[in-house]
C-alpha positions in Angstrom: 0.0 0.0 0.0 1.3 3.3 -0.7 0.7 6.2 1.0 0.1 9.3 -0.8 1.8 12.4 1.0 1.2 16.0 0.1 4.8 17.2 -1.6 6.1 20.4 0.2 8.6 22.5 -1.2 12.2 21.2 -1.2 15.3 22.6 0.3 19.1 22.8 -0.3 21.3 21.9 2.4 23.1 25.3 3.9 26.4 23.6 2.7 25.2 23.2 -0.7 25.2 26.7 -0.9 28.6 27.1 0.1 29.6 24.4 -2.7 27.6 26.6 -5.8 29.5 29.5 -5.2 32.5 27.7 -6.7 30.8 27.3 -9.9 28.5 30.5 -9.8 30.1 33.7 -9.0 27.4 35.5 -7.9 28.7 38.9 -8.8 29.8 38.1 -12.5 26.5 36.3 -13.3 24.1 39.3 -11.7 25.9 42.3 -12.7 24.3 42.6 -16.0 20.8 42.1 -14.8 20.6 45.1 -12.5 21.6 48.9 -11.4 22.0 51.0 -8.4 18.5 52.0 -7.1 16.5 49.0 -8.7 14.4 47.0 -6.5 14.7 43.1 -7.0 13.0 40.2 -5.5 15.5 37.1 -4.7 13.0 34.4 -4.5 14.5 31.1 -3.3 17.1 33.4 -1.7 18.4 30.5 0.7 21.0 31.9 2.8 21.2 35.2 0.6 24.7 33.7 -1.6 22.8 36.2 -4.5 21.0 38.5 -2.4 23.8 40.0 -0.8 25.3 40.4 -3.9 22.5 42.2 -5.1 22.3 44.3 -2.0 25.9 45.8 -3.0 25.0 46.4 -6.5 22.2 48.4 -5.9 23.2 50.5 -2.7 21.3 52.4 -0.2 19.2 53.7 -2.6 17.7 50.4 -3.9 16.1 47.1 -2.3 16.2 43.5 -2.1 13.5 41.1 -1.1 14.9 38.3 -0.4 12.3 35.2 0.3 12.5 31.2 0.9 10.5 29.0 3.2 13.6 27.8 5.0 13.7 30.0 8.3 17.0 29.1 9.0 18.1 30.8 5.6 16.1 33.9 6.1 18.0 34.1 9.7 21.0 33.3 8.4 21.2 36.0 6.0 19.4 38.8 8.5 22.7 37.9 9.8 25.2 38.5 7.4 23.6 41.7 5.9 23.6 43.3 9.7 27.3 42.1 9.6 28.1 44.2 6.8 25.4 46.9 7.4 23.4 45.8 4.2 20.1 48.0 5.3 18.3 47.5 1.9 17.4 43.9 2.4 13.8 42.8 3.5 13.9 38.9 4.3 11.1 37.0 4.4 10.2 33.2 5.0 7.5 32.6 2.8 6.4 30.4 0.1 7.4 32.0 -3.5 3.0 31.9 -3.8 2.7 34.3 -1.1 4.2 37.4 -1.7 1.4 39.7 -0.4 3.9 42.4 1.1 5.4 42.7 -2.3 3.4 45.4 -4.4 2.2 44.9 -7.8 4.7 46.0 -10.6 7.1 46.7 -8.2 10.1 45.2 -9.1 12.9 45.9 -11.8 14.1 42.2 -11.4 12.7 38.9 -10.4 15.7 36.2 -9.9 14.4 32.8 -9.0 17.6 30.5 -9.6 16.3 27.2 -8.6 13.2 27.6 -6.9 10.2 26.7 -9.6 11.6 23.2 -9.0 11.8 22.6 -5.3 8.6 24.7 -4.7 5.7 22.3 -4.1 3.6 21.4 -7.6 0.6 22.6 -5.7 2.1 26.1 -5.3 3.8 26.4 -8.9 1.5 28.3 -10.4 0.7 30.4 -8.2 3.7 31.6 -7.8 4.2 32.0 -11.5 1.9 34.4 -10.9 2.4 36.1 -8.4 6.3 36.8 -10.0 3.8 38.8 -13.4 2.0 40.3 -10.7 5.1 42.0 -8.8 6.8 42.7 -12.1 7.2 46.0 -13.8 5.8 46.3 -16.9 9.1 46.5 -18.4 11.0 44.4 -15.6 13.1 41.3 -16.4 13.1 38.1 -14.3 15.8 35.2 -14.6 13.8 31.6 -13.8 15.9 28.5 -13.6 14.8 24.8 -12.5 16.7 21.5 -12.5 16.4 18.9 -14.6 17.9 16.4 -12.0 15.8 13.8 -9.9 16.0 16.4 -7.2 13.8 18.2 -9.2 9.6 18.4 -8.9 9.3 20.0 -12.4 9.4 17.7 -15.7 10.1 19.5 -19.7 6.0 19.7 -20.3 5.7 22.1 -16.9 8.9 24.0 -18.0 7.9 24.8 -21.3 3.9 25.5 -19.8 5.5 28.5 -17.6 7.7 30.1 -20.0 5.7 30.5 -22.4 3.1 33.1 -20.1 6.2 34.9 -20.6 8.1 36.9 -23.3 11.4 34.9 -23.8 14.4 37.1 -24.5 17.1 34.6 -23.7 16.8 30.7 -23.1 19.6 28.1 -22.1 18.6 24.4 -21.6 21.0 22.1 -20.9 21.4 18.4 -19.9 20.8 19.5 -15.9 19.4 22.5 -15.9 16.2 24.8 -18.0 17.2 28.2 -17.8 15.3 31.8 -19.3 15.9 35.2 -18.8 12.0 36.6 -19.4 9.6 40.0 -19.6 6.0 40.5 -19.2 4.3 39.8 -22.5 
């Protein structure tokens, strides 16, 4: 008999964090997708590896929501932005479906590396949406999801949420569906 269990959204362990940076330089990969005074929404933020990063970048003068559903990521990065006085992060731990304190078409940039695939397939689409309704009209977003076994999210689903999108940039490869994206 087998029991059927309500999927909740899946997270990374805090060292596998550590281990991405290797391969991802934050800083070289976000540079080009924002400016000082921009507000962005890191959703999936884990322990903040872009979300500082993005803090930086934009200065005083812009903002970062960061938000995952892991509380010991939101407090971990509450921690290292007091460290280095980072005032222009707001963390949240929250489900990527639930952004009510984020205003419509608010944001310049929506980065969600990762999360469309660990978030719960009961919650995917609703937080598709809710990443149109906080985007600007003429914001960008960057959505990836894996393609691994570690992954809730199959080709059919991938291809289903880009395409409520304008695509300006796609990468799939053998692990990983990647899109940089506007508001139709």
């Amino acid at each position: 008999m087998t029991k059927n269990k309500e999927k909740r959204d899946k997270h990374f362990p805090l060292i596998g964090h550590r281990i991405a940076r290797l391969f991802e330089p934050p800083k070289k990969f976000i540079v080009s997708y924002v400016t000082k005074g921009q507000v962005v929404a890191d959703l999936g933020c884990g322990p903040g590896f872009y979300s500082l990063h993005f803090a930086k970048i934009l200065g005083p003068e812009g903002k970062v929501y960061s938000v995952d559903s892991d509380e010991r990521c939101i407090k971990a990065l509450e921690k290292k932005a007091k460290k280095r006085g980072y005032n222009n992060i707001e963390a949240y731990s929250s489900c990527a479906s639930n952004l009510s304190f984020i205003e419509d078409n608010s944001i310049d940039f929506v980065f969600s590396n990762g999360l469309l695939c660990s978030i719960a397939p009961k919650q995917r689409e609703t937080a598709v949406e809710e990443i149109k309704r906080i985007l600007k009209p003429n914001g960008l977003a960057f959505l990836s999801a894996a393609r691994a076994s570690y992954s809730y999210m199959n080709t059919e689903e991938w291809e289903n949420i880009i395409e409520g999108f304008k695509i300006i940039r796609r990468e799939d490869k053998r692990s990983l569906y990647s899109a940089e994206v506007s508001l139709k």
